[in-house]
C-alpha positions, 0 to 999 in steps of 0.5 A: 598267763591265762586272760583274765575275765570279769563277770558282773551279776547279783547275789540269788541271781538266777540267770547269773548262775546259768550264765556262768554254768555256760561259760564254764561247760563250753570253755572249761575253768583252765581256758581263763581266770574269772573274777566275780563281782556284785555290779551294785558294789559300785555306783558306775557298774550299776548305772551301766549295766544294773539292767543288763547282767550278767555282764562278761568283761575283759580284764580292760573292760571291754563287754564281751557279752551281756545277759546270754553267753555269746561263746564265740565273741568269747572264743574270739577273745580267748584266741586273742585275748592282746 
């Protein structure tokens, strides 16, 4: 079962797209399953991180990183994703 992810961004969100092209050129779609979610569709997503997208959640809500993609806390996740 791959890990899953959850990536917290905004429609027309320009630094959200190139966040998600570099998450997906330096691991690849097969490495996780990514889920993608509006951070305003709920009142706590948007309190916490409105100004911080995009947002790379683990499936237990653990911030892997925010606004930049840091490949090796994600790598380090993915190795260990328990």
């Amino acid at each position: 079962m791959k890990p899953r992810l959850l990536l917290l961004s905004r429609p027309e969100c320009e630094l959200c797209e190139d966040f998600e092209f570099a998450l997906m050129t330096e691991f690849g779609a097969s490495a996780f399953e990514l889920e993608r979610a509006d951070v305003d569709s709920r009142p706590d997503w948007q309190t916490r991180y409105g100004l911080k997208i995009p947002v790379l959640l683990t499936a237990a809500g653990e911030v892997l990183c925010s606004v930049r993609l840091d490949a090796e806390a994600v790598a380090d996740f993915l190795k260990n994703p328990g």
